[in-house]
N, C-alpha and C positions, 0 to 999 in steps of 0.2 A: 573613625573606623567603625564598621559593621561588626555588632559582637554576635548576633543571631547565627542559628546555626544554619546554611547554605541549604537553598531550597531549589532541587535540581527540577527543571521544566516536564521531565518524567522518573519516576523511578515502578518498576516493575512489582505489583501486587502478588506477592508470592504468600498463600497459606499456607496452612499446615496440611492441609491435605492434599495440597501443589505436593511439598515435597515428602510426601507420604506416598503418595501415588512416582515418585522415582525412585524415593529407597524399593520402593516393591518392584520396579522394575528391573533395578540393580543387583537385586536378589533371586532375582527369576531364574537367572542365567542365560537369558536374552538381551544383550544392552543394544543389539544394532537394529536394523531394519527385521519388527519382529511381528507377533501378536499386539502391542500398544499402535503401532503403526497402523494395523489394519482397524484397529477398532477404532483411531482418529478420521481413518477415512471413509468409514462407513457412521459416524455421526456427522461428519460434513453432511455427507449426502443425506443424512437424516433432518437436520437443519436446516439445510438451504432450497430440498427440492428437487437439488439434483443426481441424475443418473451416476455419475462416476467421480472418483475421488482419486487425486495422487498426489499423495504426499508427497516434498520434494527437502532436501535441504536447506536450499532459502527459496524464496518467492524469483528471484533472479536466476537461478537454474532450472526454473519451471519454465519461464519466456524461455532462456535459450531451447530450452528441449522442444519449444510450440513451436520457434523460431524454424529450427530443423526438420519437425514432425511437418511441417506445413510448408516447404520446400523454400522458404526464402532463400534470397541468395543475389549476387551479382545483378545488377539493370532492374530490381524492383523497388517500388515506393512504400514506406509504411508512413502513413498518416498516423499523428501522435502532437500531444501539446510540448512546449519546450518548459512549461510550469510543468515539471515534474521532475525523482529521483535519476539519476543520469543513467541508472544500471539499463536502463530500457533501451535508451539510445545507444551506449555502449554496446548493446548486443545488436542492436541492430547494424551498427558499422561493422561488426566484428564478423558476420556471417557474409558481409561486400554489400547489403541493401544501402538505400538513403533512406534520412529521416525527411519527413516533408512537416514541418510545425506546420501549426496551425493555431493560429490566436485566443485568448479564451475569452471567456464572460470578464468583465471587470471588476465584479462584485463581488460571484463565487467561485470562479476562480476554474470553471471546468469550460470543456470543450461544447460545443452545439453542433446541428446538425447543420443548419447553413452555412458553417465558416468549413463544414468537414468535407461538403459537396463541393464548395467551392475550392477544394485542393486536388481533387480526384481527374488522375488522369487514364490514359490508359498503360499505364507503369503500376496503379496503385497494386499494390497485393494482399493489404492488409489496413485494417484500422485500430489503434490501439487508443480506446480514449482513457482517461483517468478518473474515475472517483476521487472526491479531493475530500480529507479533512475527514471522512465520515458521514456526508452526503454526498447525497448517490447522482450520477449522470441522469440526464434525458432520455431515456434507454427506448423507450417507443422508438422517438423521432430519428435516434441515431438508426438504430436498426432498419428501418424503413428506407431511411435513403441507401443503406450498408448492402439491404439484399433486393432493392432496386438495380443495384449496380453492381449486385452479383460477385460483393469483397466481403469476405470472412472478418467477423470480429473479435476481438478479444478483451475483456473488460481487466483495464487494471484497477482490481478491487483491494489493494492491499491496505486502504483505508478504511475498508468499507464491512468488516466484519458485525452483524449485526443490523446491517443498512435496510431499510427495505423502502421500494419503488412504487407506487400508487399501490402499497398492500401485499408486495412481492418481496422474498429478500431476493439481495442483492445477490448473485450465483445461481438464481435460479434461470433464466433465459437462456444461455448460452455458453462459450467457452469463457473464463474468467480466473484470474488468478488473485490468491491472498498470500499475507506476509505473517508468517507468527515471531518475527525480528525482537529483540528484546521490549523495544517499547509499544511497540501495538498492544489494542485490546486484552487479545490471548496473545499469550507469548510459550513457544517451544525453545527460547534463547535466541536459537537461527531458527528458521523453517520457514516451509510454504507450502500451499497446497494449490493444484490446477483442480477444477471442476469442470464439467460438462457434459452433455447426452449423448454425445457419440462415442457407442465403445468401442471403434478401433481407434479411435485418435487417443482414448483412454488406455489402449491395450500399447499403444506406440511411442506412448509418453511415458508408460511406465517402464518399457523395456529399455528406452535412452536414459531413462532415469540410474541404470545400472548397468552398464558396460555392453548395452546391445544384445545383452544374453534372454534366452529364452524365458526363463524364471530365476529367480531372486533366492536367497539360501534359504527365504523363511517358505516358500512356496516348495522347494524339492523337499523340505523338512516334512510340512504337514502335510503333502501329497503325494508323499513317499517315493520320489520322484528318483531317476538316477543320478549318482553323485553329482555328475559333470555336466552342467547345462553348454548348450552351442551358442556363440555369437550368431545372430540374425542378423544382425548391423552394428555399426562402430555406435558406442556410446560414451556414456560419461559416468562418474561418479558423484553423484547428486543426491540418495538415498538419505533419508531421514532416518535416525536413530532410533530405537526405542525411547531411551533416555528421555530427549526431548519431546515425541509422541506423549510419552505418558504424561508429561509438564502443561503440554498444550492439552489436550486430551481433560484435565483434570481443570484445566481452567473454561473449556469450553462448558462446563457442565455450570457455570455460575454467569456465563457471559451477560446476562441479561440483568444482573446485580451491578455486576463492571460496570456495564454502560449508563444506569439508574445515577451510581455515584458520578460520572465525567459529569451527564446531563446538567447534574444538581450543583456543579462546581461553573459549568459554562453560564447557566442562568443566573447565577451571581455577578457573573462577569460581564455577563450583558447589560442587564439592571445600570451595574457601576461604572461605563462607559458613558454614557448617556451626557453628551455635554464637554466630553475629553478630545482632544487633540488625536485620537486612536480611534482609528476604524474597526470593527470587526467586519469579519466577512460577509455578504447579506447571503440571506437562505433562499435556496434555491425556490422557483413557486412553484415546483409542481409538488403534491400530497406524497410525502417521504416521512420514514422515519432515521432520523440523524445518531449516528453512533458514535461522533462527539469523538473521536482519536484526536483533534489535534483541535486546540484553540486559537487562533490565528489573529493578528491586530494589522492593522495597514498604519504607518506615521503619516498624519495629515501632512499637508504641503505646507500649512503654516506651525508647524509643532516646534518647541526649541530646539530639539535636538535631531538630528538624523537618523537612520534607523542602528548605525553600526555604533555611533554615539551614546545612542540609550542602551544598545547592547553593552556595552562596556559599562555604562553607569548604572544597570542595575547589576551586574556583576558585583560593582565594587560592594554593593549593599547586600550583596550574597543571595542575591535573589538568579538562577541561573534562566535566559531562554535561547529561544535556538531562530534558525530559519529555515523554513519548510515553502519553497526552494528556492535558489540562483537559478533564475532561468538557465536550461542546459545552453542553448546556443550564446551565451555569456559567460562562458567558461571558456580558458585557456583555450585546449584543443579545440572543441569547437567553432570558437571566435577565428581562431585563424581556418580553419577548414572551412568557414565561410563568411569569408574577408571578402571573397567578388561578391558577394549575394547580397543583394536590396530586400531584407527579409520584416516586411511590416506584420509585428505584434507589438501593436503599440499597447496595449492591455496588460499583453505577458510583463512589459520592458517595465511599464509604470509601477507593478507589483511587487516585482524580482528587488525594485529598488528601494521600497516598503515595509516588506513583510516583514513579520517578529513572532515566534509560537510563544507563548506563555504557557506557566510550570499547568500543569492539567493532570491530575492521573487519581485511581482511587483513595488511596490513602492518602489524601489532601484533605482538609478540613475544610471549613469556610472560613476560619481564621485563617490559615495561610492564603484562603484567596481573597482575603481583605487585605492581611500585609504586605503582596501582587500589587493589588491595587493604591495602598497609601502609597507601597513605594514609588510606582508610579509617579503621581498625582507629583509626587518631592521631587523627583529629578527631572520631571519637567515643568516644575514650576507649577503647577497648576492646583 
């Protein structure tokens, strides 16, 4: 039996000045959607480049709010990889659209723009590709065929905090959403935030963001506004806290340290692959910088054990890792929703059956990503 103490595949980089910056928020006498919130989302847009910021409660009710803001609905197609978090395709059935997968790269694991032309029909409404891992999409190429053919895109960046594209961050182009989820880079606990340059889709997003009302309690606050704002349209409750603002907020101010230490832990990992039965993922070629959220391995075809196998066998050695994803159309619901459909991702299918994230996060040492690695190497023999 394993007597080491359990080394979970993330665990959340919380400083003192993380939670220095929420006792003060706590103290404010603001803990919901306040001051920390606005000043999260005007360092996005400091950051990344872009025009407009809104914060949302997860990255998940930022899509649905695009979802709505951008009229989807009944008889439309959203192109999307089925290598990805289900919540995306979730909303997309949940508003009447269909999902149209579309295959990915074998190696990196992301979408292109050839495989993304060749799903477009005239049903498409939308394109949602996925940043995978903490490199970034083909963002040129996709765009180019995207606004050839006149379909709105939206970048799922919830990877991708800290990314940047031939010298661009990642958020800077277009409409694009991130995740501040417990284990991402920055983390708000929950949260998410939509960016992009159009300010009404910014002014539309943020008012679904709050029950469709005109302004929000912190806006009639500091604009002395009258008590009772009006519904403009039916919305939702999806507001970001102060709370976790100020969490996320105080961790974006270090992001660039965060990501230094992932770097410094994947490059070990690469290094000590070399010759293993484990794939990692190959990098993408176009000139990016990588922000390393998730370390990924693929089980060779000829490895001892299978991927749910070794999951269980490094468990038992207390070592924890996860998988980042089950293809979505190989899931339950799914799978039967599309039992008639002849649906070729052979890429996606080969992956899904694969993958394994390894523990990654900043307060990791090199020693524990040596003891990753011996342990390894022991239960699969090698």
């Amino acid at each position: 039996m394993a007597t080491e103490e359990f080394l979970p595949f993330c665990r959340p980089n919380i400083s003192e000045d993380d939670v220095d910056a929420v006792v003060a928020a706590l103290k404010s006498g603001w803990i919901t959607t306040g001051p920390q919130c606005a000043a999260l989302e005007a360092a996005f847009c400091e950051r990344l480049g872009a025009g407009y910021a809104v914060a949302m409660s997860s990255a998940t009710a930022a899509m649905h709010c695009y979802l709505v803001a951008m009229g989807v609905g009944p008889g439309d197609e959203i192109i999307t990889p089925s290598m990805t978090w289900v919540s995306t395709v979730n909303l997309i059935s949940l508003v009447g659209a269909t999902p149209v997968f579309v295959d990915i790269d074998r190696d990196h694991l992301m979408v292109t723009a050839d495989r993304i032309e060749q799903a477009v029909t005239d049903k498409t409404r939308l394109i949602i590709p996925v940043h995978f891992a903490g490199a970034p999409l083909d963002l040129d190429a996709i765009y180019e065929v995207a606004n050839r053919h006149g379909i709105p895109v939206v970048e799922d960046a919830a990877h991708a905090l800290g990314t940047t594209y031939k010298g661009r961050p990642v958020g800077s182009e277009g409409d694009a959403i991130f995740s501040l989820q417990a284990i991402k880079n920055v983390t708000a606990a929950e949260g998410g935030v939509f960016v992009t340059h159009n300010e009404a889709l910014a002014a539309r997003m943020k008012r679904l963001r709050f029950h469709g009302l005109g302004l929000d309690a912190y806006d009639r606050d500091t604009h002395g506004r009258t008590p009772q704002a009006e519904v403009v349209e039916p919305g939702f409750k999806y507001n970001l806290p102060d709370l976790c603002a100020a969490l996320a907020l105080s961790q974006l101010h270090r992001l660039d340290t965060i990501n230094a230490k992932r770097a410094e832990i994947a490059h070990f990992y690469a290094e000590a692959f070399a010759g293993m039965s484990v794939m990692p993922l190959g990098m993408a070629p176009w000139q990016h910088d990588h922000a390393w959220h998730l370390y990924i391995v693929r089980m060779a075809e000829d490895a001892s054990l299978d991927r749910n196998a070794f999951l269980q066998a490094m468990k038992a050695q207390q070592i924890g890792c996860g998988i980042h994803f089950l293809a979505v159309h190989t899931q339950k619901y799914y799978r039967e929703l599309h039992s008639n459909q002849a649906l070729d991702l052979p890429n996606t299918e080969w992956n899904s059956e694969r993958i394994c994230t390894l523990p990654m996060f900043p307060d990791m040492t090199l020693d524990d990503a040596a003891r990753v690695v011996d342990t390894m190497k022991k239960v699969l023999g090698e």
